[in-house]
N, C-alpha and C positions, 0 to 999 in steps of 0.2 A: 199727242201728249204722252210724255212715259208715267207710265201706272205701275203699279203693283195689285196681282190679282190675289184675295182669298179666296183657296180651294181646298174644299175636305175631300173632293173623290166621288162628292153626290153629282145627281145628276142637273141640277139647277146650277152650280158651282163649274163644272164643268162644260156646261152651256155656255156660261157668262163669260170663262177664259176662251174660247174660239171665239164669241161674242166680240173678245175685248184686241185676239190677236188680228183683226179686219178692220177695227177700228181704229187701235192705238199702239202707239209702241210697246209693251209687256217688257217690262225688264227684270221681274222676277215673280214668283208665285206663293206663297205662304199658307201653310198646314197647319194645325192648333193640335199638337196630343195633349189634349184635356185630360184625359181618362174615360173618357166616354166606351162604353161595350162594343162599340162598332167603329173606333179609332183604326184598331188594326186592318180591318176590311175595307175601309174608305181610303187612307192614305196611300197605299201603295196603286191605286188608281192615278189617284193626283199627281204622283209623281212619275208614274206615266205618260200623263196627258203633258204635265210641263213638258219632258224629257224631249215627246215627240216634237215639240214646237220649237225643240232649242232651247228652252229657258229655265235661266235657274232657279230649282226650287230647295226651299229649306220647309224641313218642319219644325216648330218651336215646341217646348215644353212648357204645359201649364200645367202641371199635375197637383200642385196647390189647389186647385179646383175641383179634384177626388176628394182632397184627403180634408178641403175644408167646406165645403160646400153641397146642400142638401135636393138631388136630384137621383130621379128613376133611372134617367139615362145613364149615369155616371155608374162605373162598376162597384166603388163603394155604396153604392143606393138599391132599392128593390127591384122587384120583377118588371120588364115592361108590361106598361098595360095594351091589349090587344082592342081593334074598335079603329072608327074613322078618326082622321085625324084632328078636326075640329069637336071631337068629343070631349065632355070636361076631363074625365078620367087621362084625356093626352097631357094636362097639365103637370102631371110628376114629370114630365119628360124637361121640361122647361129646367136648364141650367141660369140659374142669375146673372144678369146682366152679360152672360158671355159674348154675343155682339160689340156691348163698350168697351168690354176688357180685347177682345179682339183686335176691336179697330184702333185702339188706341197703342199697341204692342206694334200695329200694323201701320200705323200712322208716323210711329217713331222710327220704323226700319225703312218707310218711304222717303224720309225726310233724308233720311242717312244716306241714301243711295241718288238722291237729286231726282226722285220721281217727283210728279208734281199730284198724282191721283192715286187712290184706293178703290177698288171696283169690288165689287159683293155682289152676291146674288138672289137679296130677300127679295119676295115675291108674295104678290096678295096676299097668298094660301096660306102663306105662316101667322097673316094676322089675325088669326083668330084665337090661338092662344099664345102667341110671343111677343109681348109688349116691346120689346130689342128688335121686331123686324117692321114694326108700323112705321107708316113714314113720318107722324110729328117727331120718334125718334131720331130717326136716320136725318130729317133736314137738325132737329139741335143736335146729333153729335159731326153733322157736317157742317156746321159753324164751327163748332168748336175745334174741328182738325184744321179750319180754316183762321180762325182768330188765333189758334198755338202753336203755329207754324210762319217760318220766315216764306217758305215757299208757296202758302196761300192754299197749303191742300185742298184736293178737294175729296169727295166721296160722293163716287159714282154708282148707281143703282140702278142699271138700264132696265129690269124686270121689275120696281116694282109695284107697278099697275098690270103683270099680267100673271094668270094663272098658270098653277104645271102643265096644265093642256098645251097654252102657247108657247110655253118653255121647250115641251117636247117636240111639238112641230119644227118651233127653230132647229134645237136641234138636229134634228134628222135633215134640216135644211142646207145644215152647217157640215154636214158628214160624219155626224157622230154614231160611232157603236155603241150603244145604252147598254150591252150587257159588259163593258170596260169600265161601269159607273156602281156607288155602292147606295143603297136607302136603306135597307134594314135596321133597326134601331139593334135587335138583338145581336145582328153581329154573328152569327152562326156562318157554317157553312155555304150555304145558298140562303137565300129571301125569306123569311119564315111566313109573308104571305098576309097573315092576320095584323102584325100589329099597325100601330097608325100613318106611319112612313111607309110601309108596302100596298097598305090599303089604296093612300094617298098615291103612290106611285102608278099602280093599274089602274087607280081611275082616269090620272091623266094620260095614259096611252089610250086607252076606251073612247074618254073623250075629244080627244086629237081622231078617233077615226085610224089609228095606223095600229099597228101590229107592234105587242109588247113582247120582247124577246127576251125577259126575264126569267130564271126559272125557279118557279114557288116551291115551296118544302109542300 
């Protein structure tokens, strides 16, 4: 099947495009600069990993989503909050609906290009405070790229019954360097370590059993 992957450069994202280039033909890859604090540090990963695989990647502008939408993560919003990631305090971090608006941005450049799929890579872990990565979402807005499309879209989710632990296993299964991958929500230098995406990250190398080759502030 020809797909189109969504990739920000994380390490789930990044999984699911080696995932997707074993499985399916990849015929392009797509990057979202929202405005998120940690855009700059994630994309140029992404477009790495495309790069190496041969495939084209674009990143789109959603900056409308800074400058009108209320989120911690966004650089017009506050401080990240620091803690695990399933804490409530991770809820600033939540941008609205950005998933719909993704896939739908993403659904209309697949159609365009005669892919017949969209591939993502939400995974259990996010659902506990991302109502856009639960799967009653993901199967209605995969009707819906299905019923509003000639080509039958579909939207593919190989992860999401499993944890970052088995994300990172594959990985590493798959040949992947994780320190070519970005999770820091803050977006600094290196990993700052504390907040809920770094937390979330060493946990599941910890709990994969393997060696995280991350380096924490």
């Amino acid at each position: 099947m020809k797909v189109c992957v969504l990739l920000s450069g994380g390490m789930d994202s990044v999984t699911v495009l080696y995932e997707a280039v074993h499985t399916h033909e990849v015929v392009a890859c797509l990057s979202f600069d929202y405005g998120s604090k940690h855009n700059a540090r994630e994309i140029p990963f992404a477009k790495l990993h495309a790069e190496r695989h041969g495939i084209v990647h674009h990143t789109l502008s959603l900056d409308f989503m800074d400058h009108l939408f209320k989120s911690d993560l966004l650089r017009s919003g506050g401080d990240i909050p620091e803690g695990h990631y399933a804490e409530e305090s991770m809820k600033q971090t939540v941008v609205p609906f950005r998933n719909g608006i993704m896939l739908a941005v993403a659904t209309g450049f697949a159609e365009s290009v005669e892919a017949e799929g969209v591939v993502i890579a939400a995974h259990s872990g996010d659902h506990a405070i991302y109502p856009d990565c639960r799967e009653p979402f993901m199967q209605a807005m995969g009707d819906a790229m299905q019923y509003g499309t000639y080509l039958n879209m579909e939207l593919l989710r190989p992860f999401i019954d499993k944890d970052k632990a088995a994300i990172a296993k594959r990985g590493l299964e798959l040949g992947i360097d994780f320190t070519e991958t970005w999770s820091c929500y803050k977006g600094g230098e290196i990993h700052c370590g504390v907040c809920g995406t770094c937390v979330e990250r060493r946990e599941a190398f910890q709990l994969a059993g393997v060696d995280d080759p991350t380096r924490y502030l």
